[in-house]
Each structure stands twice: as C-alpha cells, then as structure tokens.
CHARMM-style PDB file with segment names, atoms N, HN, CA, C and O in Angstrom:
ATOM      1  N   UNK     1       3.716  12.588  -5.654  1.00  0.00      PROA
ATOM      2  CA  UNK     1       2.536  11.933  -5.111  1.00  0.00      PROA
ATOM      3  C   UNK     1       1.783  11.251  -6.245  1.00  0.00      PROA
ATOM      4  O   UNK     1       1.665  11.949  -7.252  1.00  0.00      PROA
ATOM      5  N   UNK     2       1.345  10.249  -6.284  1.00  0.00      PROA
ATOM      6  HN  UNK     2       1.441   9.683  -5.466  1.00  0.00      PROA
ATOM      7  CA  UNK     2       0.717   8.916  -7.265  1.00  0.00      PROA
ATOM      8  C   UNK     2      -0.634   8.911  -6.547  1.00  0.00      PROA
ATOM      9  O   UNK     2      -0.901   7.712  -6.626  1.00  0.00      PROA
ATOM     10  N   UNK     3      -1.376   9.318  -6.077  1.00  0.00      PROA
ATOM     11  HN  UNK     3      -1.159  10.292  -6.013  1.00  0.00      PROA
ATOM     12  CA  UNK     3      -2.562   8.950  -5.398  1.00  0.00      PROA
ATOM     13  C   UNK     3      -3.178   9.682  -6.870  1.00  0.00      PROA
ATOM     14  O   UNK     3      -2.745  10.672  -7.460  1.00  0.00      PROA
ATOM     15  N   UNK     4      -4.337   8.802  -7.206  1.00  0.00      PROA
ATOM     16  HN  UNK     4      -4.689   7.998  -6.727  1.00  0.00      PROA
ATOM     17  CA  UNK     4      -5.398   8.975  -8.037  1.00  0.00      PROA
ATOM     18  C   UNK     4      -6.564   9.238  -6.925  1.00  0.00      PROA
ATOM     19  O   UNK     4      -7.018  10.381  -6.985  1.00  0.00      PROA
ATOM     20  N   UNK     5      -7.137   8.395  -5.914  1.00  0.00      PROA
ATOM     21  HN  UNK     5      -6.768   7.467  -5.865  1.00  0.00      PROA
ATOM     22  CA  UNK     5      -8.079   8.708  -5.267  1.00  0.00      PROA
ATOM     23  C   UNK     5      -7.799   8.777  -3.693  1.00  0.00      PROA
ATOM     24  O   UNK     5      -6.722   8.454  -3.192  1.00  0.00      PROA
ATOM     25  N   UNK     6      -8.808   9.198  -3.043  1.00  0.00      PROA
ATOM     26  HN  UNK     6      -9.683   9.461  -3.450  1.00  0.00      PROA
ATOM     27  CA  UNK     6      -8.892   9.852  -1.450  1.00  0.00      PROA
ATOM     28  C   UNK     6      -9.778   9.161  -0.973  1.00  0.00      PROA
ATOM     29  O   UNK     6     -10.845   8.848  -1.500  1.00  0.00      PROA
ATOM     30  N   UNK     7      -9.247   8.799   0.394  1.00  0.00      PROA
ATOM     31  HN  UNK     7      -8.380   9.053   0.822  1.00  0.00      PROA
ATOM     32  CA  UNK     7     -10.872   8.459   1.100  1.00  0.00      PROA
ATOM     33  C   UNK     7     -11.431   9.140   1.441  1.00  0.00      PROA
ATOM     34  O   UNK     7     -10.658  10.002   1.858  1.00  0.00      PROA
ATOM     35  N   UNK     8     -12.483   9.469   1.613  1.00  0.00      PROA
ATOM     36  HN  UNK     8     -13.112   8.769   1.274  1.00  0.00      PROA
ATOM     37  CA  UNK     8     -13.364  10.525   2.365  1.00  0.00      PROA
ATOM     38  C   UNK     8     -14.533   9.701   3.524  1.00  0.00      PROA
ATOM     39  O   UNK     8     -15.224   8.813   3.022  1.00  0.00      PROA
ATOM     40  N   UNK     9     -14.693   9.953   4.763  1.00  0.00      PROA
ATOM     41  HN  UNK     9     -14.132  10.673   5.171  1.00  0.00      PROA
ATOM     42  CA  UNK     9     -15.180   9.410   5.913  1.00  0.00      PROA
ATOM     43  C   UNK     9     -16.615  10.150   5.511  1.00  0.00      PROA
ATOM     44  O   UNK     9     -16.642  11.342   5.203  1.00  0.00      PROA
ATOM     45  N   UNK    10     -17.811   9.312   5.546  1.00  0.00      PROA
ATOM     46  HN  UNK    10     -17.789   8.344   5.795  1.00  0.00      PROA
ATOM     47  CA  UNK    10     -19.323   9.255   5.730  1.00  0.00      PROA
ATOM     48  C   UNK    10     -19.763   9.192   7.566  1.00  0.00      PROA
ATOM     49  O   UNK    10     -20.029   8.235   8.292  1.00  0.00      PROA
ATOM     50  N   UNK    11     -19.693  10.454   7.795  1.00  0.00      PROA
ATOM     51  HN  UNK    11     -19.477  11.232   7.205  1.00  0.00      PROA
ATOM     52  CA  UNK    11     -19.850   9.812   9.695  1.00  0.00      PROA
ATOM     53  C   UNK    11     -21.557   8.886   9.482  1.00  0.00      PROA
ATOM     54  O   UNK    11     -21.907   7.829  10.005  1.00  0.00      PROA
ATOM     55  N   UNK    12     -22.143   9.579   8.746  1.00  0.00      PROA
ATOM     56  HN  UNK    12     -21.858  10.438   8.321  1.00  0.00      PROA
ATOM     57  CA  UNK    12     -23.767   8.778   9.310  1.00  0.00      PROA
ATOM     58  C   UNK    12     -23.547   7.353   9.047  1.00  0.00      PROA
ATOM     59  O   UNK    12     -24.042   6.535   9.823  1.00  0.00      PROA
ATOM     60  N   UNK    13     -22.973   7.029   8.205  1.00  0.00      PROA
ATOM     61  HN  UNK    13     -22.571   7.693   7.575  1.00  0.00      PROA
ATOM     62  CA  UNK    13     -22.429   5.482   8.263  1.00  0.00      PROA
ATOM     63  C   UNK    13     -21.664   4.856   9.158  1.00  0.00      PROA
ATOM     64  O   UNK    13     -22.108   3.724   9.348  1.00  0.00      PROA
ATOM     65  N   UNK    14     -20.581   5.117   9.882  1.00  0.00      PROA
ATOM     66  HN  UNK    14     -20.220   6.036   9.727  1.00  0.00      PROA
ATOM     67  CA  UNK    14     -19.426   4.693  10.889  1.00  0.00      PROA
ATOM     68  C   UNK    14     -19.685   4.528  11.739  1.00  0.00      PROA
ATOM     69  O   UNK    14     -20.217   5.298  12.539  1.00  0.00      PROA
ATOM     70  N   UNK    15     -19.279   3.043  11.903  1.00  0.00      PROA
ATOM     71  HN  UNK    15     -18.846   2.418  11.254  1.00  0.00      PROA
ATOM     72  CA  UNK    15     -19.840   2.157  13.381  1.00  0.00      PROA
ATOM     73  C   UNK    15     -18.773   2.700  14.564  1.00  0.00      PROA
ATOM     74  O   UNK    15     -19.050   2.798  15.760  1.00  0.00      PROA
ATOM     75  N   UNK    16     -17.393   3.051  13.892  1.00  0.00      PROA
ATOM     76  HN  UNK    16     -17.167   2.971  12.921  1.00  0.00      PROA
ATOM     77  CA  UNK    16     -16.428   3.539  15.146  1.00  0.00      PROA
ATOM     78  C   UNK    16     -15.693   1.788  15.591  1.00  0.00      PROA
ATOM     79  O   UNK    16     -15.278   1.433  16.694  1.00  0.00      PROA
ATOM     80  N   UNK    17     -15.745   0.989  14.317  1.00  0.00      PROA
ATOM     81  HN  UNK    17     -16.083   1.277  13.421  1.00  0.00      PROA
ATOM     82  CA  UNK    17     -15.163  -0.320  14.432  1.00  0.00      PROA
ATOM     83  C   UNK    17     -13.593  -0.056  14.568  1.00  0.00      PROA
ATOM     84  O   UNK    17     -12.950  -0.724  15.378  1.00  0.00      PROA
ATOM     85  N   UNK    18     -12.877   1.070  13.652  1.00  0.00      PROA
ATOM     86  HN  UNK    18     -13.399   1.613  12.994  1.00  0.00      PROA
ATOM     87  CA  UNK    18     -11.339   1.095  14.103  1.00  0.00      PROA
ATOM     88  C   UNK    18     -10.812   0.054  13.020  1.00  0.00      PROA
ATOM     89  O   UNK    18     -10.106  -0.724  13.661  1.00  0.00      PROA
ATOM     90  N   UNK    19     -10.819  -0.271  11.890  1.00  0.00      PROA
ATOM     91  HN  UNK    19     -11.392   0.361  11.369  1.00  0.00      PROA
ATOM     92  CA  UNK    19     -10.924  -1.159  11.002  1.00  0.00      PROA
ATOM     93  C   UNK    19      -9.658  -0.322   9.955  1.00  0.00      PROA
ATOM     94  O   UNK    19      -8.503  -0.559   9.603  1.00  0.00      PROA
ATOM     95  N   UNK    20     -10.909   1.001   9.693  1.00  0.00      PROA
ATOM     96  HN  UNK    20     -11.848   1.193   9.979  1.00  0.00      PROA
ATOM     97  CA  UNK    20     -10.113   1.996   9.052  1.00  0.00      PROA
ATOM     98  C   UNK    20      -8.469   1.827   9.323  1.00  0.00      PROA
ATOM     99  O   UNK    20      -7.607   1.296   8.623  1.00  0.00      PROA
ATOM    100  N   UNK    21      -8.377   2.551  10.733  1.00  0.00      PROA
ATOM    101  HN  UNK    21      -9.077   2.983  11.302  1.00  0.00      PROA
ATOM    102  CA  UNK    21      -7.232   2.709  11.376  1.00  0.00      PROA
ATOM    103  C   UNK    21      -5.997   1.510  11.463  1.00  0.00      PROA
ATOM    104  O   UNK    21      -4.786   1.569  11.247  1.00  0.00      PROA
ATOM    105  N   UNK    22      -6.657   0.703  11.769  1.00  0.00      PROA
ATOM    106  HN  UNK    22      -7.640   0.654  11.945  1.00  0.00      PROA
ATOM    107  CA  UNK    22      -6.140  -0.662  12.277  1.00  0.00      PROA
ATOM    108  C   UNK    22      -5.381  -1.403  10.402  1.00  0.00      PROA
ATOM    109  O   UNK    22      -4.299  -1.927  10.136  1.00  0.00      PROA
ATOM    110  N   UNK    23      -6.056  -1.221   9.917  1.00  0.00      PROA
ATOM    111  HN  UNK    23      -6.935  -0.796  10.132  1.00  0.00      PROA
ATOM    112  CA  UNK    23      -5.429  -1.817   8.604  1.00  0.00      PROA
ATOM    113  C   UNK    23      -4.595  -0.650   8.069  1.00  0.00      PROA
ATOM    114  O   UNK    23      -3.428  -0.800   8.430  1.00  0.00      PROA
ATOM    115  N   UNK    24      -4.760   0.402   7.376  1.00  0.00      PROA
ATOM    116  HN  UNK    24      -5.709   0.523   7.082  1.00  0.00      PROA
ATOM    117  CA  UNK    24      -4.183   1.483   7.106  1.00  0.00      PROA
ATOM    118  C   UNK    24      -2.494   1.302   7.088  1.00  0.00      PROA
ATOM    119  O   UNK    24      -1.945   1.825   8.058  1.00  0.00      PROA
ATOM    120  N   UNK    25      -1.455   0.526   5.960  1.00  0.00      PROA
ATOM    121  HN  UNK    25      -1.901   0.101   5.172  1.00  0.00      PROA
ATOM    122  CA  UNK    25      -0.515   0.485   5.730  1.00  0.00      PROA
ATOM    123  C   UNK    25       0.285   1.710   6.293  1.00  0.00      PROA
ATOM    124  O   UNK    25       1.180   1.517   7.115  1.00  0.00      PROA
ATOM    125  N   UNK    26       0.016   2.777   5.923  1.00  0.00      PROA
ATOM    126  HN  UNK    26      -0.712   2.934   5.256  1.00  0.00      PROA
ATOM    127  CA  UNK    26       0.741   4.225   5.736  1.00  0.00      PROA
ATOM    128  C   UNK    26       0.669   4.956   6.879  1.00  0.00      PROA
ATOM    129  O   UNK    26       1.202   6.066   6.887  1.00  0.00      PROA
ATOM    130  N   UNK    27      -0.186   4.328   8.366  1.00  0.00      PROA
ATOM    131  HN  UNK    27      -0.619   3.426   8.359  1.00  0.00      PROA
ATOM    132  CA  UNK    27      -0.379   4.822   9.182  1.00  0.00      PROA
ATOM    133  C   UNK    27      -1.057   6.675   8.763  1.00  0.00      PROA
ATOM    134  O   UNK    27      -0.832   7.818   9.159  1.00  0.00      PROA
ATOM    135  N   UNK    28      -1.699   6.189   8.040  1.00  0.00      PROA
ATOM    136  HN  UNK    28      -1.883   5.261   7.718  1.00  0.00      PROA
ATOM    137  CA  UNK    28      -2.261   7.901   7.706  1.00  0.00      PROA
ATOM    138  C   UNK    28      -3.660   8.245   8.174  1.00  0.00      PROA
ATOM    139  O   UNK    28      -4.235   9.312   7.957  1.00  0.00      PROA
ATOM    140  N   UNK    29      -4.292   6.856   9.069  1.00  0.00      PROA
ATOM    141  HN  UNK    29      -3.824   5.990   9.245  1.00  0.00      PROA
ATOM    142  CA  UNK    29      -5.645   7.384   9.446  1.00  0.00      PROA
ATOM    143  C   UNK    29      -5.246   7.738  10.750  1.00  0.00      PROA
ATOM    144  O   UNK    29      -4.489   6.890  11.223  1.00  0.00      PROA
ATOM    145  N   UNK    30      -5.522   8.843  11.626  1.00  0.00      PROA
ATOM    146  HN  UNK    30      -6.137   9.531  11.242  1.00  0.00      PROA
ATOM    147  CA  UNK    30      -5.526   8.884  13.217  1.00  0.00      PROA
ATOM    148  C   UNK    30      -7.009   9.051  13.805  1.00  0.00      PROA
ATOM    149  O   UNK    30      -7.825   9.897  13.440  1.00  0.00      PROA
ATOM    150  N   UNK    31      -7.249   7.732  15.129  1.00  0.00      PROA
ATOM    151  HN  UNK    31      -6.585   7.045  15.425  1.00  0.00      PROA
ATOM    152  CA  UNK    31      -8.532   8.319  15.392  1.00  0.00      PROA
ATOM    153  C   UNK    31      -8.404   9.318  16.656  1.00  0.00      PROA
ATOM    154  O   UNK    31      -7.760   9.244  17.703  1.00  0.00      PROA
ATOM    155  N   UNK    32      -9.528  10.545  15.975  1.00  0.00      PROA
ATOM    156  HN  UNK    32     -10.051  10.605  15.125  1.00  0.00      PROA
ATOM    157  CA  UNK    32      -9.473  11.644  17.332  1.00  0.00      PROA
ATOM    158  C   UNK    32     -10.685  11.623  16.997  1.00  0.00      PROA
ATOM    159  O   UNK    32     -11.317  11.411  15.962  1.00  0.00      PROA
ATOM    160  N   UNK    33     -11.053  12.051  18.738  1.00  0.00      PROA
ATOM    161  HN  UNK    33     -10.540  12.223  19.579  1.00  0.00      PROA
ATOM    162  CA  UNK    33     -12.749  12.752  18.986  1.00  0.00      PROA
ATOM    163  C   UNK    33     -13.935  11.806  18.224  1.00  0.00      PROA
ATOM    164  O   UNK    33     -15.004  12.041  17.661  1.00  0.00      PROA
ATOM    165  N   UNK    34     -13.016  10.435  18.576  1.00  0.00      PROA
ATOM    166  HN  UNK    34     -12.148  10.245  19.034  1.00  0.00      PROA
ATOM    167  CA  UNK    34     -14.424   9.343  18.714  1.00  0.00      PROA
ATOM    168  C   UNK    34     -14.918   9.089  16.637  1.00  0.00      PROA
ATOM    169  O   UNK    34     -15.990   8.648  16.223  1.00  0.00      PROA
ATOM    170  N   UNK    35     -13.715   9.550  15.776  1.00  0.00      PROA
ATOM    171  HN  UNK    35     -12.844   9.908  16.112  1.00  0.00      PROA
ATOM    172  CA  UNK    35     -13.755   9.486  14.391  1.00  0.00      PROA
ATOM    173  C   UNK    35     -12.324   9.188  13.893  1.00  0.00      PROA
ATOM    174  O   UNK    35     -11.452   9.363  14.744  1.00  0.00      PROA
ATOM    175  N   UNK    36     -11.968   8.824  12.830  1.00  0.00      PROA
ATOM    176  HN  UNK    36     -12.676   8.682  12.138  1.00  0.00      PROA
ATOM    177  CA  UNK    36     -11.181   8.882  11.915  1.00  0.00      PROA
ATOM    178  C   UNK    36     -10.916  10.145  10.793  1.00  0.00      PROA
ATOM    179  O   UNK    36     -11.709  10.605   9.971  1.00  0.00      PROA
ATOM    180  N   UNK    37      -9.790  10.451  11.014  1.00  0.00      PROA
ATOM    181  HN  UNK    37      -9.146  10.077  11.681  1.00  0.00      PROA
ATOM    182  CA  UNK    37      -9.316  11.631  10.412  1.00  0.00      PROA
ATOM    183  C   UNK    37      -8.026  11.337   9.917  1.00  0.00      PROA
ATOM    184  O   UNK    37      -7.084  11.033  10.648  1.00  0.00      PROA
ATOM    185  N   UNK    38      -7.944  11.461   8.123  1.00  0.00      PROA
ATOM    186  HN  UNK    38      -8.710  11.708   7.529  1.00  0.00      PROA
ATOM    187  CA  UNK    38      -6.620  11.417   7.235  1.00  0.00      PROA
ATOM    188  C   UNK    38      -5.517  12.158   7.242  1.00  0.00      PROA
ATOM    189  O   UNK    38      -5.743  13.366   7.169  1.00  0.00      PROA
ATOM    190  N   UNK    39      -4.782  11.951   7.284  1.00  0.00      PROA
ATOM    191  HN  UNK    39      -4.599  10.969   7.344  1.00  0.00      PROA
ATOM    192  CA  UNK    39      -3.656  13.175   7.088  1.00  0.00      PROA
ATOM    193  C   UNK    39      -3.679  13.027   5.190  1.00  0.00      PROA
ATOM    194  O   UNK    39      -2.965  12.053   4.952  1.00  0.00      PROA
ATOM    195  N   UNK    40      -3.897  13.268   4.637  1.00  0.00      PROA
ATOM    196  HN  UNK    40      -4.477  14.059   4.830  1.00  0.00      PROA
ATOM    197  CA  UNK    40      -3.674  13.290   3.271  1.00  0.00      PROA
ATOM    198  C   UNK    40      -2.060  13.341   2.803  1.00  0.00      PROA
ATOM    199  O   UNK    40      -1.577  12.568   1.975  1.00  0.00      PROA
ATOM    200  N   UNK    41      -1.343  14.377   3.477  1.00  0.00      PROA
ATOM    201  HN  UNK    41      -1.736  15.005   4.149  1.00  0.00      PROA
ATOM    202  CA  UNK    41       0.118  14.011   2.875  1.00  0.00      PROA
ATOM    203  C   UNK    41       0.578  12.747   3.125  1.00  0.00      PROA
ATOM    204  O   UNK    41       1.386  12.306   2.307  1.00  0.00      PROA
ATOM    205  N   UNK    42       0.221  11.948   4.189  1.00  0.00      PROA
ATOM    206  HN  UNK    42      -0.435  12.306   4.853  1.00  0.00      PROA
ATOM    207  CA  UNK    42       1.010  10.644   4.218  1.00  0.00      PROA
ATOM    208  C   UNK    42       0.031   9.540   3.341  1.00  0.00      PROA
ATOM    209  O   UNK    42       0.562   8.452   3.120  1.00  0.00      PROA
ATOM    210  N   UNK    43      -1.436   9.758   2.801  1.00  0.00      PROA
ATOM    211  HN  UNK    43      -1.867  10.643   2.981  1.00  0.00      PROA
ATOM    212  CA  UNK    43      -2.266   8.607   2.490  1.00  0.00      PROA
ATOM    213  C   UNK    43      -1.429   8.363   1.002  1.00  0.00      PROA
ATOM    214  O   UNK    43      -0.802   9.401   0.792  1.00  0.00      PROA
ATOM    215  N   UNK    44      -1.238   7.572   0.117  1.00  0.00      PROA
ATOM    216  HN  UNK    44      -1.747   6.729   0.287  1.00  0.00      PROA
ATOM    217  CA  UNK    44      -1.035   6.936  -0.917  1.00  0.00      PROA
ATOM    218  C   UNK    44      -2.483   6.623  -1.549  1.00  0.00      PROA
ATOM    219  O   UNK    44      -2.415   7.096  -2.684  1.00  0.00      PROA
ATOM    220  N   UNK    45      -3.491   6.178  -1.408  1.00  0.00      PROA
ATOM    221  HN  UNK    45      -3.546   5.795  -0.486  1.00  0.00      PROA
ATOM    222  CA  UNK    45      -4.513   6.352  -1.810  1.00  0.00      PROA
ATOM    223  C   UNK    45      -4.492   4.901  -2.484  1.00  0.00      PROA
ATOM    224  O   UNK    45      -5.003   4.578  -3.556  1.00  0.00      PROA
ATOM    225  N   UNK    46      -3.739   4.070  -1.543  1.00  0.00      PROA
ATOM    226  HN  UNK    46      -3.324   4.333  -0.672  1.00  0.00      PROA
ATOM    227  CA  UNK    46      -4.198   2.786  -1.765  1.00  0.00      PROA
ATOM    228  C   UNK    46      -5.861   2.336  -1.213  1.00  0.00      PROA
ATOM    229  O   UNK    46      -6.014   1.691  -2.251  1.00  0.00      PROA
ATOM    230  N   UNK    47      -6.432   2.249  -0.902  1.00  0.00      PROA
ATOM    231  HN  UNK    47      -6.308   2.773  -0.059  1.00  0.00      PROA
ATOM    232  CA  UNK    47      -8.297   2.541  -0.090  1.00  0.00      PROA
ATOM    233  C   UNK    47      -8.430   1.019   0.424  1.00  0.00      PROA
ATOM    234  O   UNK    47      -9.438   0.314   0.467  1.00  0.00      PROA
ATOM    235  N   UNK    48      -7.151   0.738   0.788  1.00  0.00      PROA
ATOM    236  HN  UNK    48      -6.332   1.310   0.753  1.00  0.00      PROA
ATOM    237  CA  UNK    48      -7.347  -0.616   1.895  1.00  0.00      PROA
ATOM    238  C   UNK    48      -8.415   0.003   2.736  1.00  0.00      PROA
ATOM    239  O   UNK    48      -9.494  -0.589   2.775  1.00  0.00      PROA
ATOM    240  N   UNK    49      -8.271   1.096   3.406  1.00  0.00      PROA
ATOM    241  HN  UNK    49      -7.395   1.577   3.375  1.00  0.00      PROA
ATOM    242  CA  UNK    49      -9.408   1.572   4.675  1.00  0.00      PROA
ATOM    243  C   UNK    49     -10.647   1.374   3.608  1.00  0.00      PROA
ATOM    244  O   UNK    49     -10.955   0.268   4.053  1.00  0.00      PROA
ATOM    245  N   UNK    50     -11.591   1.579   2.557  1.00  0.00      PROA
ATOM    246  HN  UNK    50     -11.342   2.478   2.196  1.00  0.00      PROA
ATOM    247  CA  UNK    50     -12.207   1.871   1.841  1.00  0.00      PROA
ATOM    248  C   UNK    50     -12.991  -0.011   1.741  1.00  0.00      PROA
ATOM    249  O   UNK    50     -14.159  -0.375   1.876  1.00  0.00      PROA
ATOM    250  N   UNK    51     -11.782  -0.772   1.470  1.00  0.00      PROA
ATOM    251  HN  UNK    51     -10.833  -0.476   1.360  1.00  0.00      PROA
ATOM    252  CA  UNK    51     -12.088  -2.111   1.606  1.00  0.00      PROA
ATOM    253  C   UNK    51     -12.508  -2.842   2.837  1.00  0.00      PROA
ATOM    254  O   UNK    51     -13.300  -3.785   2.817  1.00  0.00      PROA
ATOM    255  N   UNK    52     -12.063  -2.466   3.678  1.00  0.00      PROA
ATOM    256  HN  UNK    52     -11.420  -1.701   3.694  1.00  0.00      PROA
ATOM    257  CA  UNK    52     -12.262  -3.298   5.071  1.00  0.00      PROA
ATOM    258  C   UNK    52     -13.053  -2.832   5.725  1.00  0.00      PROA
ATOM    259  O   UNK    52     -13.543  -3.533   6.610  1.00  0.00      PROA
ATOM    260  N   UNK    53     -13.607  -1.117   5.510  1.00  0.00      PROA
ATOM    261  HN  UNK    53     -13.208  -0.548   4.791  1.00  0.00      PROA
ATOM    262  CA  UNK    53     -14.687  -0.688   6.164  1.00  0.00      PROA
ATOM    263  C   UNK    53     -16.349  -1.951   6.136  1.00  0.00      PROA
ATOM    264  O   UNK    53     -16.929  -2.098   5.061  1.00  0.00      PROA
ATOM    265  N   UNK    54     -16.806  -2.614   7.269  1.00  0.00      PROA
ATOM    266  HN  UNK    54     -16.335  -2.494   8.142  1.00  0.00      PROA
ATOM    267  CA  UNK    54     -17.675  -3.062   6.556  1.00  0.00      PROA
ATOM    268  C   UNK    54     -19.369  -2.120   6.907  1.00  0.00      PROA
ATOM    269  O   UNK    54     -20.501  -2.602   6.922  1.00  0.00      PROA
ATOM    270  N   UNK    55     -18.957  -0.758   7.136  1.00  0.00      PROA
ATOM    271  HN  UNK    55     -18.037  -0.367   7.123  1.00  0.00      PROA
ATOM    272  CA  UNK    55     -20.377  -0.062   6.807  1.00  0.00      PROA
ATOM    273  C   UNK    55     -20.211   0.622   5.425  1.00  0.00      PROA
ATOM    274  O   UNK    55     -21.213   1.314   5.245  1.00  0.00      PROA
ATOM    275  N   UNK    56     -19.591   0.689   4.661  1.00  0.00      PROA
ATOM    276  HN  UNK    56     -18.776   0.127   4.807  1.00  0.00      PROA
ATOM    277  CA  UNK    56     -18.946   1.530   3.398  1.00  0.00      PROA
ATOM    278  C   UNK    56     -19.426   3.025   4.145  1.00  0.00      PROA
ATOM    279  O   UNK    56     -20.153   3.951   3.786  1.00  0.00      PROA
ATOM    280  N   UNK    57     -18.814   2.809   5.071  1.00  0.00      PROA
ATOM    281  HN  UNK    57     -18.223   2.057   5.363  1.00  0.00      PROA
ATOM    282  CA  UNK    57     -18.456   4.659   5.840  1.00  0.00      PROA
ATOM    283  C   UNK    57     -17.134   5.404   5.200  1.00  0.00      PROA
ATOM    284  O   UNK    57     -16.592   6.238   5.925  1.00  0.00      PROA
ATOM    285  N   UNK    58     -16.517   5.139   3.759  1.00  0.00      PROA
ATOM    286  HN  UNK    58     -16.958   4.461   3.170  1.00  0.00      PROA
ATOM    287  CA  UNK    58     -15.906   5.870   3.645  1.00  0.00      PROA
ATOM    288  C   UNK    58     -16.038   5.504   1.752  1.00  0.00      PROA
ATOM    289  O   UNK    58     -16.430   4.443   1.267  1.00  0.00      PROA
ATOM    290  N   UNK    59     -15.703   6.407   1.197  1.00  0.00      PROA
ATOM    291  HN  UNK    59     -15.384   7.269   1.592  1.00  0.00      PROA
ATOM    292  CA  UNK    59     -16.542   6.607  -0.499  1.00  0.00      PROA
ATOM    293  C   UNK    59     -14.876   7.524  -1.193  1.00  0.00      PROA
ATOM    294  O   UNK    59     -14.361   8.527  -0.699  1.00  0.00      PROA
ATOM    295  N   UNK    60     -14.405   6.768  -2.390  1.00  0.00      PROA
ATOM    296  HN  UNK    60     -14.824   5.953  -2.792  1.00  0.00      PROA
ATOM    297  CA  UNK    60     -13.369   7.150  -2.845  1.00  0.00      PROA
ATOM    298  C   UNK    60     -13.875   8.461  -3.610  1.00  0.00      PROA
ATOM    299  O   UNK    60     -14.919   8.460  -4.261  1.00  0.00      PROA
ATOM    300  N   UNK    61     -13.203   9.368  -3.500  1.00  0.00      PROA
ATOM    301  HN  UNK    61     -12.355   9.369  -2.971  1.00  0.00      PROA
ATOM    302  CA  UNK    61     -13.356  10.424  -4.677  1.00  0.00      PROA
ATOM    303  C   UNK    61     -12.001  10.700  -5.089  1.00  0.00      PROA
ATOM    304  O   UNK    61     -11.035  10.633  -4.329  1.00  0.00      PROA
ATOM    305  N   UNK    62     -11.928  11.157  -6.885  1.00  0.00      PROA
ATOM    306  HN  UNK    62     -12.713  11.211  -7.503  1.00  0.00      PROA
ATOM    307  CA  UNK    62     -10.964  11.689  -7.573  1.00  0.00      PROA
ATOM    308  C   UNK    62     -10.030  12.525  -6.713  1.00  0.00      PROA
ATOM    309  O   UNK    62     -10.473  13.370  -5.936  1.00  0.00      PROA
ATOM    310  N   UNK    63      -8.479  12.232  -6.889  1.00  0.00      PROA
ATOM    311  HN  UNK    63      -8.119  11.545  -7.520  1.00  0.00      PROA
ATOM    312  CA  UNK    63      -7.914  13.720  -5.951  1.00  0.00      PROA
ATOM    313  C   UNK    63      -7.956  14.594  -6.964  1.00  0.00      PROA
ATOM    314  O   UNK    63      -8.565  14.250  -7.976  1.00  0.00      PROA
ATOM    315  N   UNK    64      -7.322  15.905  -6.913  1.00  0.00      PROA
ATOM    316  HN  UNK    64      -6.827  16.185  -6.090  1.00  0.00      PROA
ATOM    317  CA  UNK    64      -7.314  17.044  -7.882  1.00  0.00      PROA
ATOM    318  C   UNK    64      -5.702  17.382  -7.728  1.00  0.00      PROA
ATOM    319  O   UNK    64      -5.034  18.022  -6.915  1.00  0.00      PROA
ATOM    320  N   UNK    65      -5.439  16.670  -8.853  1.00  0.00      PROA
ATOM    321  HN  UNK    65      -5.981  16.150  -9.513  1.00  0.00      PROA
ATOM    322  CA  UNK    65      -3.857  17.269  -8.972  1.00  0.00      PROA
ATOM    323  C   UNK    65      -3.449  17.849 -10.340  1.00  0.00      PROA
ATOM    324  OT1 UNK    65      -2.317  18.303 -10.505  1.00  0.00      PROA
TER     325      UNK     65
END
C-alpha cells in the first residue's frame, strides 16, 4: 500500500452532492445512510474526492503506516 494520505469526511460541511462518490477512480467511496463512507483497503489515497468536493467536506490526514 503507497497511500501517504486518507480522506476523512467533515459531515457539518457535506452538501450530500455525490461528487465524492461519483469521481472516486478506485470505486472506494460507498454512499450509505444519506453519507459517504471509505473502505480504506481499496482507497489509494489519490484525494481526487478531496479535490472535487466543492464544500471542502473532506480534510486529508497523514495515514499511519
């Protein structure tokens, strides 16, 4: 695994645009229960979702490997 960083979802920010999801190369965002939720083993930690969000509802942090 090569991922340096993670997305992490801000709900008080998220319009629920589907942006995340919808771009997401790796198919690693799934939306359930009206949010976006990562599977982390499949993300690469490319942060296309991170870019296209346009509420910045989602904030890269360091992974820990």
């Amino acid at each position: 695994d090569w991922r340096v960083s993670r997305p992490v979802w801000i709900p008080e920010k998220c319009l629920r645009c589907k942006r995340c999801w919808l771009f997401c190369p790796e198919n690693a965002i799934k939306w359930t229960k009206g949010h976006p939720a990562w599977d982390y083993s499949m993300c690469k930690g490319c942060m296309i979702c991170y870019e296209v969000c346009p509420a910045k509802a989602i904030k890269t942090v360091r992974d820990r490997q």
